[in-house]
C-alpha positions as CSV (number, residue, x, y, z in Angstrom):
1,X,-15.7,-13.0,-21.9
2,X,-15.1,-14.7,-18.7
3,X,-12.1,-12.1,-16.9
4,X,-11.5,-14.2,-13.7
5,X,-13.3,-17.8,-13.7
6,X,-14.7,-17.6,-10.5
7,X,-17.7,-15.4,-10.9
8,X,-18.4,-12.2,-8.4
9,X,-16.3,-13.1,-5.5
10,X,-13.8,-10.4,-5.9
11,X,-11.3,-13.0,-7.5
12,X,-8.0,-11.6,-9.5
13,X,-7.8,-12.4,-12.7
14,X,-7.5,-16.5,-13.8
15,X,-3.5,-16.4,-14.2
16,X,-0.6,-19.1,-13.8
17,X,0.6,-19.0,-10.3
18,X,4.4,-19.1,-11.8
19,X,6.7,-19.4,-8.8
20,X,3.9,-19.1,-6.1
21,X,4.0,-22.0,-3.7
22,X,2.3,-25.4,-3.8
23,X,-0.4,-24.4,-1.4
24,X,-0.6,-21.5,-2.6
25,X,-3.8,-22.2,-4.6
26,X,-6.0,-23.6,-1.3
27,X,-4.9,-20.8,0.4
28,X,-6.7,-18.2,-2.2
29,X,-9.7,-21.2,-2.7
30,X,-10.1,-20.3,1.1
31,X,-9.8,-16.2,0.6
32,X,-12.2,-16.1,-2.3
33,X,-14.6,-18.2,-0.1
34,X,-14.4,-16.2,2.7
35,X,-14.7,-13.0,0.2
36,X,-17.8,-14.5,-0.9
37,X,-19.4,-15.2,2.0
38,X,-18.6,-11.5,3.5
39,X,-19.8,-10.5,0.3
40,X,-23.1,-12.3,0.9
41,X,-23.8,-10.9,4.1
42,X,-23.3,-7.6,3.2
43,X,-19.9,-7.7,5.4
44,X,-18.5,-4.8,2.5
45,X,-19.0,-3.0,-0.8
46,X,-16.4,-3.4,-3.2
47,X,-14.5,-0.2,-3.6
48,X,-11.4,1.0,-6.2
49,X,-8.5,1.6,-4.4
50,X,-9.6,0.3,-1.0
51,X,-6.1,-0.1,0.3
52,X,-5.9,3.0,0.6
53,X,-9.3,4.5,1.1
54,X,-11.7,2.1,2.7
55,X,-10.6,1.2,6.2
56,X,-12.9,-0.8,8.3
57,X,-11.0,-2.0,11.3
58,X,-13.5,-4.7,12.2
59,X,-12.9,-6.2,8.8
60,X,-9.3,-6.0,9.6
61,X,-9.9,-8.3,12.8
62,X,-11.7,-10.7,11.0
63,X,-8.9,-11.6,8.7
64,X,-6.6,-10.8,11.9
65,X,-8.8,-14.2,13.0
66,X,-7.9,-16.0,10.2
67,X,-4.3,-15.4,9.9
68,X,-4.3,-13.0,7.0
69,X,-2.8,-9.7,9.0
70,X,0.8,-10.0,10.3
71,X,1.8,-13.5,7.6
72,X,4.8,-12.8,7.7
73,X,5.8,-12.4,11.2
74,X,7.5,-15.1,13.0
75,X,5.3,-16.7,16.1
76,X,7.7,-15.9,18.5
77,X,6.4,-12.3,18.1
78,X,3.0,-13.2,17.2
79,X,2.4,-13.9,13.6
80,X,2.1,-16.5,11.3
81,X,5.2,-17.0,9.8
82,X,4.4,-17.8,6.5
83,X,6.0,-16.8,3.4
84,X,5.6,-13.2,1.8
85,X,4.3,-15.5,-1.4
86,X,1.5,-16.8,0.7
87,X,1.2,-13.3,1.6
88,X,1.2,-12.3,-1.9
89,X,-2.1,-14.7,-2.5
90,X,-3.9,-13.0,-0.1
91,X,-3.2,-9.9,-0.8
92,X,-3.9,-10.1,-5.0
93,X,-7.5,-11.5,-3.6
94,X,-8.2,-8.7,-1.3
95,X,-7.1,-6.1,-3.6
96,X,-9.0,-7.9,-6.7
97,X,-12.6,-7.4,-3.9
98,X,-12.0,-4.0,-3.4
99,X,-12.1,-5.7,0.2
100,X,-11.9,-2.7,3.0
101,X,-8.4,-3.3,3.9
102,X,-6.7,0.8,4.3
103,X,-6.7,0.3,8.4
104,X,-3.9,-2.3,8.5
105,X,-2.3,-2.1,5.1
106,X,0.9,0.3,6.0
107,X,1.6,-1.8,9.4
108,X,1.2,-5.4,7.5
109,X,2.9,-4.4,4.4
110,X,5.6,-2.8,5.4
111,X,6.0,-1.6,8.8
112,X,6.1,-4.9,10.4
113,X,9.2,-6.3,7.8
114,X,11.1,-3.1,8.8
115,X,10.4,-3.4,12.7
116,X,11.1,-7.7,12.1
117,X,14.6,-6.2,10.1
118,X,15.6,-3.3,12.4
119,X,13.8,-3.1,15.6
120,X,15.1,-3.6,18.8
121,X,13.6,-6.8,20.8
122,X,11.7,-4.8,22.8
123,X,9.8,-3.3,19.7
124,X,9.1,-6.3,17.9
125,X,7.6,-7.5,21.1
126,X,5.7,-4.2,21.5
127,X,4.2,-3.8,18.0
128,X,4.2,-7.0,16.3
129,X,1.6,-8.8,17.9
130,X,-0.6,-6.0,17.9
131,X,-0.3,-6.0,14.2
132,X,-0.8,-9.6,13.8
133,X,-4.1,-9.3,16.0
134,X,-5.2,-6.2,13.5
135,X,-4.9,-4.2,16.4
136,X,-2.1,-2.0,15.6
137,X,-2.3,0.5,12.5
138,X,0.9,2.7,11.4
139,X,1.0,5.6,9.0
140,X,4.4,7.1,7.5
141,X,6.0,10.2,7.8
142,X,7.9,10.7,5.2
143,X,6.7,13.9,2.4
144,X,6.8,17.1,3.4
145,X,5.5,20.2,2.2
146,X,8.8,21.1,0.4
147,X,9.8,17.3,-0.3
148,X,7.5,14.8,-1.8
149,X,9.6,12.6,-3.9
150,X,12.7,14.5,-3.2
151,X,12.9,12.9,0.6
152,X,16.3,13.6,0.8
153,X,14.9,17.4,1.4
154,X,13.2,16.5,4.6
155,X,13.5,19.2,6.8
156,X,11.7,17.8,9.9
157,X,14.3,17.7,12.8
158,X,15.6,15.7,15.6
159,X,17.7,16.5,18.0
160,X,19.2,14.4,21.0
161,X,18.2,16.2,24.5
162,X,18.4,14.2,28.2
163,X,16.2,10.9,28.3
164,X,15.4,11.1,23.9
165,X,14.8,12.9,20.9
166,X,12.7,16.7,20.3
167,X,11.4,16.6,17.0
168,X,10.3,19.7,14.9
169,X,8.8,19.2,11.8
170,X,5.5,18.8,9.3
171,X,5.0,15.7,7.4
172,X,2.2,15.7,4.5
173,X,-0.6,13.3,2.6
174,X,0.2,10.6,5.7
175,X,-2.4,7.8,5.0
176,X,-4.3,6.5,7.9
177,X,-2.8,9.1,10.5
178,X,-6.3,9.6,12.3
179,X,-6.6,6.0,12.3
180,X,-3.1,4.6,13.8
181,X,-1.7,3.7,16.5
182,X,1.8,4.8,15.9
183,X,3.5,6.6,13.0
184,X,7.2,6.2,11.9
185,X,8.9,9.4,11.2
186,X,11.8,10.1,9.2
187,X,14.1,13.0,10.1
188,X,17.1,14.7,9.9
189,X,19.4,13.8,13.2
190,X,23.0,14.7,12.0
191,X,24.7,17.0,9.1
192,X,24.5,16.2,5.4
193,X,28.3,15.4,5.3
194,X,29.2,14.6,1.3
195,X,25.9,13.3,0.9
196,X,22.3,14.7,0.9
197,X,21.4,11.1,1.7
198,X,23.5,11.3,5.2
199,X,22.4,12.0,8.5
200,X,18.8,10.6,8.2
201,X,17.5,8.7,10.9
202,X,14.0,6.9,11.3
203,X,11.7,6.9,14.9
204,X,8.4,5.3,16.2
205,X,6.1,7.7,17.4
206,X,3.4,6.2,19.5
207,X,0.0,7.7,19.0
208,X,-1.6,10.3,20.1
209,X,1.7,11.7,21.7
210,X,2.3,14.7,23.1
211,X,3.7,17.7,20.9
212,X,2.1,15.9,17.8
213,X,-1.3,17.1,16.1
214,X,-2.7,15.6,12.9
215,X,-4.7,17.4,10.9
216,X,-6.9,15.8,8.1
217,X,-7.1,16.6,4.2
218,X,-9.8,16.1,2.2
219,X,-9.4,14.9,-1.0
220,X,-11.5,15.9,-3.6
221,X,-14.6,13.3,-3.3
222,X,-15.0,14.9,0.7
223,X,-13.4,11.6,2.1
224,X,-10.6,11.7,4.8
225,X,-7.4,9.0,4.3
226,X,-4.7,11.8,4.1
227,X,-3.5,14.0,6.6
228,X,-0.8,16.5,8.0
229,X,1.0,16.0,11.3
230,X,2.9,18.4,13.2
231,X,5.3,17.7,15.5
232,X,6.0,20.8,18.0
233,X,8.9,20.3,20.0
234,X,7.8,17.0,20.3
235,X,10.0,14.2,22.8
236,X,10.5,11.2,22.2
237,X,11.6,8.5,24.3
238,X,15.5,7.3,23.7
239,X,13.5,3.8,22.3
240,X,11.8,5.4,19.6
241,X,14.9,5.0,17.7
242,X,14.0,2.7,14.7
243,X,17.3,1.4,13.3
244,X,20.7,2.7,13.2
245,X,21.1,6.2,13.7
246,X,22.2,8.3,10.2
247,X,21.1,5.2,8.3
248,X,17.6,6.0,7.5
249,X,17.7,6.6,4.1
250,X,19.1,3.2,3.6
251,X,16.5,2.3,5.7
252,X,13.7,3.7,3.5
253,X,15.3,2.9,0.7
254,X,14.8,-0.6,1.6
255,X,10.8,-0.6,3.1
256,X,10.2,1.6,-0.2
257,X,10.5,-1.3,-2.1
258,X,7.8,-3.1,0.0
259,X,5.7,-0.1,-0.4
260,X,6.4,0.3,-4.1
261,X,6.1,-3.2,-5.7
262,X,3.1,-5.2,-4.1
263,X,-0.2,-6.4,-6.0
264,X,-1.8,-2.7,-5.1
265,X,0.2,-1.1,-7.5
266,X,-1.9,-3.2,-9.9
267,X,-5.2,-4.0,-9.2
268,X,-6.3,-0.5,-6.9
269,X,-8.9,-0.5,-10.1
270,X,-9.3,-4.0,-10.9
271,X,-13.2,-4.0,-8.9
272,X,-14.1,-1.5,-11.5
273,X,-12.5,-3.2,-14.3
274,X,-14.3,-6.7,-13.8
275,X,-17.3,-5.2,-12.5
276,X,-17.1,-3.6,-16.4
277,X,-16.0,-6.8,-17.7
278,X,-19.0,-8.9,-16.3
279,X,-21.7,-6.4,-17.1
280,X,-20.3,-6.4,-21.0
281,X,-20.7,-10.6,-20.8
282,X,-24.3,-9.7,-19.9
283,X,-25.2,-6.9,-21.9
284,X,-22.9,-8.1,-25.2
285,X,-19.7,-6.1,-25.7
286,X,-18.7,-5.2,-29.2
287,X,-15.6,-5.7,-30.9
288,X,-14.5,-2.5,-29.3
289,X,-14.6,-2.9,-25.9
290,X,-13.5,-6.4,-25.8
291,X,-10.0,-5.8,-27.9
292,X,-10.0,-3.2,-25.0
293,X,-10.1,-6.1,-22.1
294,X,-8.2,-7.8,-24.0
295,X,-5.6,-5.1,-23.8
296,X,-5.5,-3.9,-20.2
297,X,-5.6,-7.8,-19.1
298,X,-2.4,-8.5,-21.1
299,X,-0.7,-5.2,-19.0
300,X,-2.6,-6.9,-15.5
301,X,-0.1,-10.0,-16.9
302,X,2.9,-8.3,-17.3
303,X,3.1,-5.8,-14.2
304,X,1.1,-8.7,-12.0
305,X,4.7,-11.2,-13.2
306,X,6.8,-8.0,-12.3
307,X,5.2,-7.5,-9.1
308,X,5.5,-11.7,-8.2
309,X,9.6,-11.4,-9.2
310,X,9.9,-8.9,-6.8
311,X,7.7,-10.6,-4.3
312,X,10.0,-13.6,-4.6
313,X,13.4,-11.4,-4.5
314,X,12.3,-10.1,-1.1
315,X,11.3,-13.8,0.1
316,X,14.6,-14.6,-0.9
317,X,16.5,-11.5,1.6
318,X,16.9,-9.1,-1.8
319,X,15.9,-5.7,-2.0
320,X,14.8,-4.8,-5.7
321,X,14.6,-1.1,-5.2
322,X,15.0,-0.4,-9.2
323,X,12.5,-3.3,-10.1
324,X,10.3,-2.0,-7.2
325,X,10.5,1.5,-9.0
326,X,9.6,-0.1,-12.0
327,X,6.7,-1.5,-10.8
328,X,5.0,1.0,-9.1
329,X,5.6,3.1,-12.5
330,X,4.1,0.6,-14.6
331,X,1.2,-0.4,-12.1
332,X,0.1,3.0,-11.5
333,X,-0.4,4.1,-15.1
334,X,-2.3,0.7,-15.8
335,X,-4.6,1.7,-13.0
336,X,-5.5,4.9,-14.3
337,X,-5.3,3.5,-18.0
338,X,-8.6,1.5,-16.5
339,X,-10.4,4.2,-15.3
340,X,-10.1,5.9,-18.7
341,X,-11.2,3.3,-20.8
342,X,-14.3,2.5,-19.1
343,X,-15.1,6.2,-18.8
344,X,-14.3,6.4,-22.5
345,X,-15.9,3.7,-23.8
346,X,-19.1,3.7,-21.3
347,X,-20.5,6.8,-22.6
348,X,-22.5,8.1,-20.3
349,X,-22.0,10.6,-17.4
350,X,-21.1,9.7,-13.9
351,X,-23.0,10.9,-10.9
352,X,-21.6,11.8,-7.5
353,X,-24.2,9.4,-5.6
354,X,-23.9,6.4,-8.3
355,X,-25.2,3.4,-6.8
356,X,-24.7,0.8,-10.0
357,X,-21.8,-1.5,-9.1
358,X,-19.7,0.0,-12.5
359,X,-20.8,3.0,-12.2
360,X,-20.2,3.9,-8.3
361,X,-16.8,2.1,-9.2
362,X,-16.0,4.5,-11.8
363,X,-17.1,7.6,-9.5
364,X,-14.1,6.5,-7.3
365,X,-11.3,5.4,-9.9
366,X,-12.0,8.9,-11.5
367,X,-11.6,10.6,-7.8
368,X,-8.6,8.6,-7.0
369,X,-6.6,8.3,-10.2
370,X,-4.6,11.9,-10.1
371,X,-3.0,10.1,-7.1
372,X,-1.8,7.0,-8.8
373,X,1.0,8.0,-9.7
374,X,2.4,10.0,-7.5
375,X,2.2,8.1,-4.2
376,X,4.6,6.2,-3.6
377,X,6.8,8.7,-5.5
378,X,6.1,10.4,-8.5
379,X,6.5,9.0,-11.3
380,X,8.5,10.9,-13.1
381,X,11.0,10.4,-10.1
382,X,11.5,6.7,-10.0
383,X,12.2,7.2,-14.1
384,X,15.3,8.8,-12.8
385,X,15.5,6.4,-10.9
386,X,15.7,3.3,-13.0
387,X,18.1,5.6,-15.8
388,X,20.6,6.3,-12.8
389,X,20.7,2.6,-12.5
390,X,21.3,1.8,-16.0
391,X,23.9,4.5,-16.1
392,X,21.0,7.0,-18.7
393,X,21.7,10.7,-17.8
């Protein structure tokens, strides 16, 4: 019951590459070795939904060395300038390890394609070559304690004064804050004229900066990745403008589909479920549990194609905010589907300091999956979404 051909290495699962460029294949032959041998040394233990939970910022540098952080960046500000495909590859073999990748993940995956698409020069040269060299981490400031999904209900506040900005305001469950090196913050700038969507604007906020605390939440296995951060009167420099003013929902709109359509809407549990897989091929799996693989790797199929469309559409200049909905919907509730059917069919109870490969994985898919789907936007949200699209009220 072979799930991904290539043994241990933290591989994703043995698919087509469809539209994925020619050398796309050496490029994951050489992530999957380089998995492997950081997997030999001891260089990291797999973990379910590392993206987002297991930073290591020496880890980060290492790929940084290799050219796997800031791909997409041209080299006259530092990166790589390969395709977001390649991209892509790298990132489905990361994800597939449970590789500790939370301390760059925001600034690679989408903070450097916004900056790249609506920086001024003089931030692009500031804060993309510090990404590229894993050096730079971002977190987003975007939910509040009154708006989650609803960001059009931000009530964080900026207003123009001599020299910048003074921003008021709390944003909430901002990954990484304790961690990065500069946050982007959206906020209200101008009057909601005909639309609730107006008057939104996007800034850079170096970190730490004065007027700005971050506080950390702990989640409910005692780890740290989310926080709150306060600004109190906070200034910001005249630069710290990100965009156009009054455009920043338009803006988000447009990073959101980064955010909400990559390979980590998909495989967040996929260390637990070939960790599972492999230990059935050694044990024997019934006829139960197998029509059960069977089942969840058809859905990895489907959402993994979904996720590679929209991968191409944003190579191509496109921005597939209803697909992108789509996928994180889809993604998320396959991730959690996952953790339920091991737990199911496993049968036996999980302990807090599990050290068995499945069973440590399940321990965190368990902790982690009441998040799945509601970062990124709830759910339930981006259904509304996808009906106002198709013109469904």
């Amino acid at each position: 019951m072979t799930v991904t051909g290539r043994g241990r290495a933290g591989t994703t699962l043995d698919l087509p590459v469809g539209s994925l460029p020619p050398q796309a294949q050496s490029l994951r032959d050489e992530v999957v070795a380089f998995l492997a041998d950081e997997l030999r040394i001891g260089g990291f233990t797999p973990r379910c939904d590392a993206w987002m939970s297991a930073a290591d910022p020496a880890f980060t540098r290492r790929l940084a060395g290799r050219g796997w952080v800031g791909m997409t960046v041209p080299g006259l500000y530092g990166g790589h300038g390969r395709s977001p495909l390649e991209r892509f590859v790298v990132a489905e073999e990361l994800l597939a390890a449970g590789a500790p990748v939370a301390a760059h993940w925001i600034a690679d995956r989408q903070m450097a394609p916004s900056i790249l698409r609506l920086g001024t020069e003089e931030q692009k040269h500031r804060y993309l070559p510090a990404i590229a060299r894993g050096e730079c981490f971002f977190a987003i400031g975007m939910s509040e304690p009154d708006a989650g999904s609803d960001l059009a209900a931000v009530r964080t506040r900026a207003r123009e004064v001599p020299g910048g900005w003074e921003v008021t305001g709390t944003k909430l469950w901002s990954t990484g804050a304790h961690l990065a090196h500069a946050i982007v913050l959206l906020a209200r700038t101008d009057p909601a004229e005909g639309s609730r969507h107006a008057g939104l604007s996007q800034f850079v906020v170096d970190l730490p900066w004065p007027g700005v605390t971050v506080r950390p939440i702990r989640t409910v296995d005692g780890e740290h990745h989310f926080n709150e951060v306060v600004l109190d009167a906070a200034v910001l420099p005249s630069d710290a403008l990100l965009g156009t003013r009054g455009a920043g929902w338009e803006q988000v709109t447009a990073e959101l589909a980064h955010e909400r359509s990559g390979p980590e809407r998909l495989l967040s549990t996929m260390p637990l479920l070939v960790a599972w897989a492999d230990a059935l091929e050694k044990d024997g799996a019934g006829p139960a549990a197998r029509r059960e693989v069977g089942r969840l790797l058809a859905r990895a199929w489907t959402v993994r194609q979904m996720s590679l469309a929209v991968a191409t559409a944003l190579a191509d200049g496109r921005s597939p905010a209803v697909t992108a909905a789509l996928v994180k919907d889809l993604g998320s509730r396959f991730e959690g589907d996952v953790v339920e059917t091991v737990r199911r069919l496993r049968r036996a109870p999980v302990r807090r300091g599990a050290a068995d490969g499945v069973e440590r994985l399940l321990r965190d898919g368990l902790l982690h999956s009441p998040a799945f789907t509601l970062r990124g936007g709830a759910n339930e949200i981006l259904r509304s979404v996808v009906a106002g699209h198709l013109g469904v009220r």
